[in-house]
VOGU-3710 file (C-alpha; in Angstrom, 3 decimals, decimal comma):
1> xxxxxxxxxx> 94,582/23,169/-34,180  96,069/19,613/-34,569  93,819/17,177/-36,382  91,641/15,095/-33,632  90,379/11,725/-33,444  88,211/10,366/-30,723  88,093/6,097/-29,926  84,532/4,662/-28,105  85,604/1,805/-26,238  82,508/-0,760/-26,185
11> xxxxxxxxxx> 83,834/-4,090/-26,831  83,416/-5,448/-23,458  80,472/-8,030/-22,462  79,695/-6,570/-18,929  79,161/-9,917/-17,291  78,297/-7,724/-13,911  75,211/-6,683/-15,375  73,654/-10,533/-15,904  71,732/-9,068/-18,776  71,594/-10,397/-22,191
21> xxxxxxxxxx> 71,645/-6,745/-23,385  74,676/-5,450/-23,845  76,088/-3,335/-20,914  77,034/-0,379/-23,221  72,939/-0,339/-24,280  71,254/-0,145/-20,779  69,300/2,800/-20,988  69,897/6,276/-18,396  67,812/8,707/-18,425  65,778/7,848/-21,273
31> xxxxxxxxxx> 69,133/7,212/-23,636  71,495/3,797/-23,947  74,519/4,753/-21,776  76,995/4,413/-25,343  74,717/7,861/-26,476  75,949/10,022/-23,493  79,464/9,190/-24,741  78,823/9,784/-28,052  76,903/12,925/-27,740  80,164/14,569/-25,507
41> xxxxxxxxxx> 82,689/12,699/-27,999  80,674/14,664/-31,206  80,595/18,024/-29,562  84,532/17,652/-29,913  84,081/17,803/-33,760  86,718/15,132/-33,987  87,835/14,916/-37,720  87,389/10,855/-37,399  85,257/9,005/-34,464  86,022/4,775/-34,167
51> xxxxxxxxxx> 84,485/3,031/-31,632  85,354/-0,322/-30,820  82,836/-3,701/-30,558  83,177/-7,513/-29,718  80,298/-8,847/-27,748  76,851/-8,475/-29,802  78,634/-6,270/-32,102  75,771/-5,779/-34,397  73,330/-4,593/-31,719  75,319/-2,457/-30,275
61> xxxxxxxxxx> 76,630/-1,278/-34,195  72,901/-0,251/-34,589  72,444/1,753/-31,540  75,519/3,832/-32,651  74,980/4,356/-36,129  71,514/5,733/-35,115  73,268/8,510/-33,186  76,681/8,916/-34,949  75,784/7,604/-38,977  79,965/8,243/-39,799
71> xxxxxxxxxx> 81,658/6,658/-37,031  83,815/3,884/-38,088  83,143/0,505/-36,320  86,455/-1,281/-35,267  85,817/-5,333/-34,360  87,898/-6,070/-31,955  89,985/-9,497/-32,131  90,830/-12,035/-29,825  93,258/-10,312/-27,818  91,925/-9,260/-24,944
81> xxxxxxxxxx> 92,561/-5,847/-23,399  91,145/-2,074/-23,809  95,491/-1,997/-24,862  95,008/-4,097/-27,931  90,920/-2,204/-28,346  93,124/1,292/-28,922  95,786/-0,308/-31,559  93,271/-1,541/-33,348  91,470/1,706/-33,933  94,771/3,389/-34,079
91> xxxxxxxxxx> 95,613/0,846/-37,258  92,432/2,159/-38,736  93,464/5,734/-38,828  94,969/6,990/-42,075  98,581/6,644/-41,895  99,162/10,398/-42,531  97,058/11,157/-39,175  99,486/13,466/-37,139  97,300/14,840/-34,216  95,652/13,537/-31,013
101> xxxxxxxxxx> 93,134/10,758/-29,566  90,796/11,056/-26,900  89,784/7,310/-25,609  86,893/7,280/-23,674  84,607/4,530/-22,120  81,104/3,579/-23,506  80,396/2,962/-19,732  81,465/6,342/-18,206  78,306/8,443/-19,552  78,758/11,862/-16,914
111> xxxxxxxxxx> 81,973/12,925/-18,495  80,882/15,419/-20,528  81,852/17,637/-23,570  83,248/20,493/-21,165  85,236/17,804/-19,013  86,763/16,128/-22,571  87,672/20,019/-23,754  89,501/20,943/-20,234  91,525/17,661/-20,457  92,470/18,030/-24,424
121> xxxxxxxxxx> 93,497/21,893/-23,247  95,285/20,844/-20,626  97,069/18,399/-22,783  98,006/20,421/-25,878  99,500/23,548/-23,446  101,623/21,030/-21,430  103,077/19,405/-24,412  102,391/15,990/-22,627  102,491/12,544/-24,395  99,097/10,894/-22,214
131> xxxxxxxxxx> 97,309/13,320/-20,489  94,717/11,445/-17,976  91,779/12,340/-16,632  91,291/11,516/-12,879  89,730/11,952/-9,397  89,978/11,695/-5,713  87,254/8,912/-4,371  87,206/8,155/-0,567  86,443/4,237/-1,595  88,401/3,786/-5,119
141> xxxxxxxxxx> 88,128/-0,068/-4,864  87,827/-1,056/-8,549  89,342/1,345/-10,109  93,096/1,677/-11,215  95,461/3,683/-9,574  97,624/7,335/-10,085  100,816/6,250/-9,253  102,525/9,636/-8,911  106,562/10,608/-8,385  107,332/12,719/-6,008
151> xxxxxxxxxx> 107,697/15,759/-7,777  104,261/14,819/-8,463  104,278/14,024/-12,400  102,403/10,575/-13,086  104,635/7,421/-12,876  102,390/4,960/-14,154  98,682/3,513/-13,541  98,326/0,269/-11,683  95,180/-1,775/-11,839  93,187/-2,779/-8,912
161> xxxxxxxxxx> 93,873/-6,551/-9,164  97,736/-5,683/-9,911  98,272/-2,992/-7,193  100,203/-3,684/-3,977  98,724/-2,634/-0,614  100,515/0,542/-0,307  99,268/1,297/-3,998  95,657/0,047/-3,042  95,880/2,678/-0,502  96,224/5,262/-3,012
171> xxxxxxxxxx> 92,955/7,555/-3,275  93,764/9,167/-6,945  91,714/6,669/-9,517  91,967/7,077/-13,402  88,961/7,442/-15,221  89,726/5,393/-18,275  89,706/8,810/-19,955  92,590/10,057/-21,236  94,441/11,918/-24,442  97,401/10,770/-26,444
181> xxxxxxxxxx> 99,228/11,752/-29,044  99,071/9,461/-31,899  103,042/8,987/-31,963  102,907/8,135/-28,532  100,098/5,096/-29,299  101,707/4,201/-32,799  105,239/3,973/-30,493  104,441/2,265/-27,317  101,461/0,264/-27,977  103,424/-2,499/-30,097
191> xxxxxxxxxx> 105,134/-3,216/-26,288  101,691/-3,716/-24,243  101,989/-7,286/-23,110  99,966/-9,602/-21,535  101,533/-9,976/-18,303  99,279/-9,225/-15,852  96,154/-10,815/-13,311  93,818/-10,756/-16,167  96,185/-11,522/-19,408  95,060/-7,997/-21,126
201> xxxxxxxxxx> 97,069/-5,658/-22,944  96,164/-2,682/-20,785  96,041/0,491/-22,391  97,106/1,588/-18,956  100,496/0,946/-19,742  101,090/2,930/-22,228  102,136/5,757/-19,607  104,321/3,877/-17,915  106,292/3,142/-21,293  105,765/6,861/-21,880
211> xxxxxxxxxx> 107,106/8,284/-18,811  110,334/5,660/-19,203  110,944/7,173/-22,315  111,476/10,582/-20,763  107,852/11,530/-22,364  105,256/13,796/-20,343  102,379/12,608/-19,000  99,876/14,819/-17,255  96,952/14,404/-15,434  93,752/16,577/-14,997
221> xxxxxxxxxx> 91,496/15,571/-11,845  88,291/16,810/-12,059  85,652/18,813/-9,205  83,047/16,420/-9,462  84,376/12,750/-9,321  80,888/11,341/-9,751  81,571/12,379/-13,517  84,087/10,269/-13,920  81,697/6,985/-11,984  81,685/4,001/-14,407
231> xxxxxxxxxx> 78,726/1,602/-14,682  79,245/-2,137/-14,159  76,001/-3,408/-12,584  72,495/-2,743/-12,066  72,908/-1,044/-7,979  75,590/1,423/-9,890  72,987/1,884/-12,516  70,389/2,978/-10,682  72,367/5,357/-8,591  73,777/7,332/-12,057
241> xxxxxxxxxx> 69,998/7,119/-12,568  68,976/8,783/-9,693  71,892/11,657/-10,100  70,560/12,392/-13,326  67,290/12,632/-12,545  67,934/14,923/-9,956  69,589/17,174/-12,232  67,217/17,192/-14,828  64,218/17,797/-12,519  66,142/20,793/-10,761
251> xxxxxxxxxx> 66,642/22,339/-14,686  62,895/21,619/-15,142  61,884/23,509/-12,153  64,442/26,577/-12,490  63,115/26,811/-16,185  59,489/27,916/-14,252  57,951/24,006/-13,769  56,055/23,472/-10,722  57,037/19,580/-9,957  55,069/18,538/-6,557
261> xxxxxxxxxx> 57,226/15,825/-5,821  60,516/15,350/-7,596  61,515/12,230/-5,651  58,806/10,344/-7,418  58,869/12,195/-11,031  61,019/10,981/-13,443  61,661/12,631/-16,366  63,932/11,505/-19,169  66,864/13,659/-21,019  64,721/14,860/-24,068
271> xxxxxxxxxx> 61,660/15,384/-22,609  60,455/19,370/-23,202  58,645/20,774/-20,546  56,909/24,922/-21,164  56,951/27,166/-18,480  53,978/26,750/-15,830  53,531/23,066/-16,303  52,547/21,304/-13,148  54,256/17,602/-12,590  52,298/16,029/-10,098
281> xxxxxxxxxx> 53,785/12,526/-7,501  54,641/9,537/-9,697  54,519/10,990/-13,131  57,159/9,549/-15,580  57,865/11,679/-18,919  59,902/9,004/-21,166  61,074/9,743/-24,891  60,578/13,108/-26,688  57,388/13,949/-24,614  56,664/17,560/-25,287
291> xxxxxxxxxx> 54,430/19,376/-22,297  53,032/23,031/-23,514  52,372/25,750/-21,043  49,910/25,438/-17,914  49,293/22,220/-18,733  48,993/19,666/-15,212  49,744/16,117/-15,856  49,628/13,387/-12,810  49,510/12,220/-10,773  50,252/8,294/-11,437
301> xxxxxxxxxx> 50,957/9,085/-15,129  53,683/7,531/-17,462  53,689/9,544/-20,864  56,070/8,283/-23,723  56,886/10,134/-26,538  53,742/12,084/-26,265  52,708/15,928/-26,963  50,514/17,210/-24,400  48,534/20,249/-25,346  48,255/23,840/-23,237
311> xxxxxxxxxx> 46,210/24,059/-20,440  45,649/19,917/-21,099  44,817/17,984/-17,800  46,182/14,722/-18,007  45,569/12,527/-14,757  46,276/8,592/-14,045  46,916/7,990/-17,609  49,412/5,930/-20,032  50,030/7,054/-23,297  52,625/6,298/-26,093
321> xxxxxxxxxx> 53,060/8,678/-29,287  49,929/9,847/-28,573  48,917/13,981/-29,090  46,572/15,446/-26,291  45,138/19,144/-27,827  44,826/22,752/-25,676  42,653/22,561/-23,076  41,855/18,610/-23,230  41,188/16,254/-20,651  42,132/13,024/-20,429
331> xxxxxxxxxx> 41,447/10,639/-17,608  41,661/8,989/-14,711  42,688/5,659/-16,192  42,774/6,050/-19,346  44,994/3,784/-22,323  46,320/5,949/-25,223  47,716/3,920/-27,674  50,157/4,743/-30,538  48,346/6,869/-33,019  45,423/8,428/-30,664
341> xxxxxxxxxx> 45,320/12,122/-31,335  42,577/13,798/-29,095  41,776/17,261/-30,511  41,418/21,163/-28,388  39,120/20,871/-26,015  38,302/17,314/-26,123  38,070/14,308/-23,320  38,860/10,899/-23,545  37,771/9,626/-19,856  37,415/7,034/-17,248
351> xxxxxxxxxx> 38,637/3,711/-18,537  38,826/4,356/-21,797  41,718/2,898/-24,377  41,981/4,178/-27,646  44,422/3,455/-30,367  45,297/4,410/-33,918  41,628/7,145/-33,607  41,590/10,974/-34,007  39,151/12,686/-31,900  38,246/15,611/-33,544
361> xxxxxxxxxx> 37,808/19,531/-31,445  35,719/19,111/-28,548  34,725/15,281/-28,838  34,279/13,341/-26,185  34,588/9,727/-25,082  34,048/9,915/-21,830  33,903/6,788/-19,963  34,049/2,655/-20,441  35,181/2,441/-23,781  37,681/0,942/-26,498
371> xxxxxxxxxx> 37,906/3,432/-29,763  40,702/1,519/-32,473  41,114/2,364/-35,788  38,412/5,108/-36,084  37,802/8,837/-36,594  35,464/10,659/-35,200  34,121/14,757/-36,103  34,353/17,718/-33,888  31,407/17,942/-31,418  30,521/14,558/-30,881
381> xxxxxxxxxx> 29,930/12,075/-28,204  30,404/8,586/-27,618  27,555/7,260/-25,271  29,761/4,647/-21,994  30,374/1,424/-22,894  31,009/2,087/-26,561  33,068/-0,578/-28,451  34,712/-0,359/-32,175  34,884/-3,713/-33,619  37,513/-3,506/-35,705
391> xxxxxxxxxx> 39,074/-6,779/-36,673  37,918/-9,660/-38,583  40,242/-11,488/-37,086  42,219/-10,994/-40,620  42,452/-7,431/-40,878  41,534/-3,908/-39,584  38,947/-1,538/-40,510  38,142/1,737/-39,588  35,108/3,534/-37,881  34,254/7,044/-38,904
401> xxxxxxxxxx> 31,649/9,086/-36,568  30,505/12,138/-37,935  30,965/15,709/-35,888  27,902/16,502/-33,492  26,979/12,593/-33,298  25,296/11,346/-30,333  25,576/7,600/-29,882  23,811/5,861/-27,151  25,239/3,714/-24,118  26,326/0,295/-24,532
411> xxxxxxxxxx> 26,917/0,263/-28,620  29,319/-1,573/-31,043  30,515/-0,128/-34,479  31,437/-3,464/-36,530  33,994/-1,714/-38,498  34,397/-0,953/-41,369  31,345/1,721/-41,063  30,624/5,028/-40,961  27,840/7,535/-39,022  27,019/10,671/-40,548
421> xxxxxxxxxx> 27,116/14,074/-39,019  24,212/14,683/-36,548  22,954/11,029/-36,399  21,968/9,472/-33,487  22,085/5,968/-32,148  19,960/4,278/-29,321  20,951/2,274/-26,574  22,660/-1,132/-26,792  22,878/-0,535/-30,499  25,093/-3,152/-33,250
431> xxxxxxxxxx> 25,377/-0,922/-35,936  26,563/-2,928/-39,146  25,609/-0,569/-41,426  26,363/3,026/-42,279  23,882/5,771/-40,689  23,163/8,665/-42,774  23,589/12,256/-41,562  20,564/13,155/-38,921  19,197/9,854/-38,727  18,543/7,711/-35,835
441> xxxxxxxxxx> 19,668/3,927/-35,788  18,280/1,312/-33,176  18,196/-2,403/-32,973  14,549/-3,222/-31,448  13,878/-6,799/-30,623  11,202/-8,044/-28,340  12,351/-8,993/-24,951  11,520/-13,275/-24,166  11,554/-14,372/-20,671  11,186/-18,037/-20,730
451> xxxxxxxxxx> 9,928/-19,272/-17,058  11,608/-21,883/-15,333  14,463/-22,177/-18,075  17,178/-22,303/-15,543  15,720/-25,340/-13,134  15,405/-27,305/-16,192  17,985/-27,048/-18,202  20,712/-26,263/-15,424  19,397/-28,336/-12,288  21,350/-28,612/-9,770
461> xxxxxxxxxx> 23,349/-25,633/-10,320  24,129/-22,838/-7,751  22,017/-20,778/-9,763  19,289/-23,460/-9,804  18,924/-23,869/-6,536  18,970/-20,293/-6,005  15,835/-20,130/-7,990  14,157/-22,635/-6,388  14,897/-20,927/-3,046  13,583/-17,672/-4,548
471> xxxxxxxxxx> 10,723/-19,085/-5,826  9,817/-21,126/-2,768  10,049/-17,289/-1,049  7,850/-15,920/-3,588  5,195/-18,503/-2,778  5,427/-18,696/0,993  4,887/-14,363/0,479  1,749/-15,276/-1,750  0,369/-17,531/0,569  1,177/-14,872/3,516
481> xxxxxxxxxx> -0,591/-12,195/1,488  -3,264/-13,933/0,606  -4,308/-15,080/4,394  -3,478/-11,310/5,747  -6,089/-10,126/2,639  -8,745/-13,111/3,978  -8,397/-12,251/7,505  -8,630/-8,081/7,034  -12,081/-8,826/4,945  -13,332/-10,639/7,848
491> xxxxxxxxxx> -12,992/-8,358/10,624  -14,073/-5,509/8,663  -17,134/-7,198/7,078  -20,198/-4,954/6,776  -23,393/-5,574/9,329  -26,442/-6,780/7,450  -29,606/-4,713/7,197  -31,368/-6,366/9,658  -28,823/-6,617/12,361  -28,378/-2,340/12,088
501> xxxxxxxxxx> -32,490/-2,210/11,670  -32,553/-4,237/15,811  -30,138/-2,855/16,996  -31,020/0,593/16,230  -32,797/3,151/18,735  -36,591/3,503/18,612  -38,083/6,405/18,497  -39,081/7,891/21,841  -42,588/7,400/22,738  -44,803/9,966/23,639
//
């Protein structure tokens, strides 16, 4: 096998996406579109990889060095043209490199390692010069032409803006793919001018120098031309983002994933997903979310970079690098944060954001609550309305809650403090202070209702008036009651002595 190099093309600026992130980094399926390329280009095991930058160079340097730590970064000069890109990275090779380059496009992210093999196969058995990589579209506007002879062998490729009518109506498009020979760059490439619509050096011509110095140039068209679909703005985008997602939810459920509704689950490329996981409608599995078996998760559920536990039911929740145990619950509405770890069996519930806390086995917080920066045992529960103070508004400080703690509704932990195992704490509680193990902290204050407060020291309030309205009420009712009493004693007044002594019957006389 001939030595191999492979040259990333992602100099260009992408004006079509209006963006000020670089085209080359807008993210598909979960990974910037530069990675797809990359990942196909390495699975070549190319003996050197150079990929080309200009516009935001050191952004888009990062992104690839995160993937690719060897490849060689070419900066691209002044000289317009993916013709001039290629020399450049050619220039960089050592000069004892005898072998061939693959050139592909950081913007063309289905053409895959299989595709790239076919075409450098193809290439090396023909003995060609270029070998090109191309496809039939029914609209090719855009994209350059395969000007063919009429034995068939490629002529040349003509650009969109450069190509006559008859040429224009031409339905064989290059792919900006292709294969040369290193001779064949190193000979023609010094002859690319600038002549053209856009004042490039177009890398394009290159075959047509090739085939006008008797080389070969072959061409290998693939099955599936939406490989081959480049991405320029945001509508082309989202399409490639909806092919993708198709595909990846159609592996998901042939791998033995129930997914309810796939046109509303999105699921990125290195998401991992057990057999017997249910997906339910508008669930979106970002990152390196891990799902174990039988777990359900959804509906209305985003989950980023987040291990989900088996037999876990996760349900109108958000959560980022967060770790849900077996047989957990989590939900409706719930807010994981980075750094919440819920143990087995555990529950963090309705409206209820935690961050930066591990939830030991079986703990539960289950409703109306903010847990940050704390640890709590195995066993325990956190009574609603529970809130961990944990800033000083300098710094954070941590809560630890004991296992088998039972804390009451409506209490804040002003951090940093700690409750022992099996302690209790009463209703509406501030706790500032530790609790010991089995002991019982309440706050008891005497309740003061101060009469009348609100009409003189707020008058003429809405709530003012409403008092005096509810007070004039309460009086008219007193009033009411206490005629209805005076009246009832009246009529049901008992007859004096005397009265029953007249009026009642004699005895009969004889």
């Amino acid at each position: 096998m001939s030595p191999l190099a492979v040259i990333v093309l992602a100099a260009g600026q992408g004006t079509r996406m209006k963006s000020s992130t670089p085209k080359v980094l807008h993210r598909l399926g979960g990974l910037p579109l530069i990675h797809h390329v990359l990942e196909s280009s390495r699975a070549l095991e190319p003996d050197h990889l150079h990929v080309v930058v200009r516009h935001d160079r050191d952004t888009v340097t990062a992104s690839v060095l995160e993937v690719a730590p060897h490849a060689v970064m070419i900066d691209q000069d002044d000289v317009p043209g993916t013709g001039r890109a290629v020399e450049q990275a050619v220039q960089a090779l050592p000069g004892d490199f005898e072998g061939d380059v693959v050139v592909v496009s950081a913007d063309v992210p289905f053409v895959d390692h299989g595709t790239l093999q076919k075409l450098l196969e193809q290439h090396r058995s023909a003995g060609a010069e270029v070998t090109l990589l191309s496809a039939i579209l029914q609209d090719p506007r855009g994209y350059g032409r395969v000007i063919r002879n009429g034995d068939e062998t490629v002529a040349r490729i003509v650009e969109h803006k450069d190509a006559t009518e008859a040429e224009l109506a031409v339905g064989e498009i290059n792919s900006g793919t292709y294969v040369f020979t290193v001779a064949s760059l190193r000979k023609h490439l010094p002859f690319v001018t600038t002549s053209n619509s856009q004042n490039e050096k177009y890398l394009t011509d290159v075959v047509g120098l090739s085939t006008t110095n008797g080389g070969t140039v072959a061409a290998l068209a693939v099955d599936e031309p939406w490989r081959v679909e480049g991405i320029n703005d945001r509508v082309q985008l989202s399409v490639a983002a909806r092919r993708l997602n198709d595909r990846i939810v159609r592996h998901w459920q042939l791998e033995g994933v129930t997914i309810d509704d796939p046109q509303t689950t999105w699921i990125d490329r290195d998401v991992s997903l057990a057999r017997d996981v249910e997906i339910l409608p508008g669930t979106q599995l970002k990152g390196a979310t891990v799902v174990e078996t039988g777990a359900v998760v959804g509906p209305d559920t985003t989950l980023v970079d987040t291990e989900v536990g088996e037999r876990a039911v996760v349900k109108r929740t958000d959560a980022t690098l967060a770790v849900i145990g077996a047989d957990a619950s989590v939900g409706p509405f719930a807010y994981l944060r980075p750094g919440t770890i819920l143990g087995a069996g555990g529950k963090i519930g309705t409206y209820v954001e935690t961050k930066n806390a591990t939830i030991g086995e079986g703990s539960k917080v289950p409703h109306l609550s903010y847990v940050g920066d704390t640890e709590v045992g195995v066993g325990a529960n956190i009574g609603a309305g529970t809130i961990t103070a944990n800033y000083d508004g300098v710094n954070k400080h941590r809560t630890v809650v004991g296992s088998h703690v039972r804390t009451g509704s409506h209490n804040v932990f002003v951090a940093p403090v700690r409750i022992g195992d099996g302690a209790y704490t009463g209703a509406g509680t501030v706790v500032r202070k530790d609790v010991p193990a089995g002991s019982l902290a309440i706050n008891v204050a005497p309740q003061r209702t101060m009469s009348g407060w609100v009409e003189a020291k707020r008058p003429g309030t809405e709530a003012a008036k409403a008092a005096a309205a509810a007070e004039a009420l309460e009086a008219a009712r007193a009033i009411e009651t206490s005629q209805s009493t005076s009246e009832t004693n009246h009529d049901w007044a008992p007859v004096s002595t005397e009265r029953r002594t007249a009026e009642a019957p004699g005895p009969e006389s004889e």
